[in-house]
VEXDREN-249583 format. One record per residue (C-alpha): x, y, z; residue number from 1; residue in one letter. Coordinates in Angstrom, 2 decimals, m for minus. Each point is the difference from the previous one (the first is absolute). Layout:
! VEXDREN-249583
NODE         u         v         w     n   res
NODE         X         Y         Z   NUM     A
...
***
This chain:
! VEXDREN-249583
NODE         u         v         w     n   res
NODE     m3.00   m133.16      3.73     1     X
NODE     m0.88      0.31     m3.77     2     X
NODE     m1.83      3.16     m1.63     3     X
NODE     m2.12     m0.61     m2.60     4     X
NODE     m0.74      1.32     m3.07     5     X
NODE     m3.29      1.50     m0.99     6     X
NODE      0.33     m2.69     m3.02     7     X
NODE      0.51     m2.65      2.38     8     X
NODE     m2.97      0.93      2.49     9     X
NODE     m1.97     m0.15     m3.67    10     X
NODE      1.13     m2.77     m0.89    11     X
NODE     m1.01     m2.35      3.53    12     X
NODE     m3.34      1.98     m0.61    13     X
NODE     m0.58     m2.40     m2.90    14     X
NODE      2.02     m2.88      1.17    15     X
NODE     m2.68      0.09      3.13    16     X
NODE     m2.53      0.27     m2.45    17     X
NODE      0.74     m2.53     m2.87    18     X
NODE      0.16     m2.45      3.44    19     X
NODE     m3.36      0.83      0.33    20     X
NODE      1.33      1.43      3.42    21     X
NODE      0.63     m3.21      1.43    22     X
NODE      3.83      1.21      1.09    23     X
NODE      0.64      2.53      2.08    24     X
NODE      0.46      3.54     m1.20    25     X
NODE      3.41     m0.43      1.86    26     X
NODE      0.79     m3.32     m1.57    27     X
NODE     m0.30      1.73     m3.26    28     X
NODE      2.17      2.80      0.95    29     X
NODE      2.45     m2.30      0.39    30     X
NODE     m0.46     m1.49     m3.76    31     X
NODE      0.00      3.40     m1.38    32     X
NODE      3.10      1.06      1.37    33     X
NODE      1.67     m3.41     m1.16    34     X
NODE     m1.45      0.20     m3.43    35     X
NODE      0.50      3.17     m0.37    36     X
NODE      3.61     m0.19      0.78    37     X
NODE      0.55     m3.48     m1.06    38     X
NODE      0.75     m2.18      3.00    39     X
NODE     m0.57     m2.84      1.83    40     X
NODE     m2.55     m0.36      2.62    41     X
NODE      0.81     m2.07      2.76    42     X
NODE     m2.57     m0.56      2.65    43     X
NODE     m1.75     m3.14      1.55    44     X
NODE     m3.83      1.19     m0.71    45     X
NODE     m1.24     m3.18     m2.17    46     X
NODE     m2.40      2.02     m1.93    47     X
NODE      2.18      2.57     m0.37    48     X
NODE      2.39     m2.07     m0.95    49     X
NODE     m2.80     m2.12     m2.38    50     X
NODE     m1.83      3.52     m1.35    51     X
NODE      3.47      1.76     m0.50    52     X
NODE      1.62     m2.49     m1.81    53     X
NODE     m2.75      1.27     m3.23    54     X
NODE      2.21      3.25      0.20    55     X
NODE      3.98     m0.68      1.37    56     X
NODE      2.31     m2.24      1.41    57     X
NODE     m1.42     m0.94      3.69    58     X
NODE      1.83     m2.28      2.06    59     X
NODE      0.08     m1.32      3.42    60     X
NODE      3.14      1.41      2.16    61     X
NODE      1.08     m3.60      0.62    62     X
NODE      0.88     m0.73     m3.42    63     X
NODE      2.61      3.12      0.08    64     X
NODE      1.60     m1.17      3.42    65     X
NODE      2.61     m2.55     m0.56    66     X
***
């Protein structure tokens, strides 16, 4: 489990919003918190992959898995 901050709950706010709300406010939740604390995300949504990739790193979790 991850606590946000107050910045970061901001923050997906306007993510969800610059997307014209066509992620989830969850999805961007999950780009705030990366962003905000500069890591990778690493899920298999394709437009979260696609639509995150404007922000961070996103990758698919097969390309870390030797």
């Amino acid at each position: 489990m991850i606590n946000t901050t107050t910045e970061e709950y901001a923050f997906a706010k306007e993510i969800e919003s610059l997307e014209r709300y066509t992620l989830s406010f969850y999805d961007c939740i999950h780009l705030a918190i990366c962003i905000k604390r500069n890591i990778v995300l690493i899920t298999r949504d394709k437009e979260l992959l696609e639509k995150g990739n404007k922000y961070i790193t996103t990758i698919k979790p097969e390309i870390i898995i030797y």
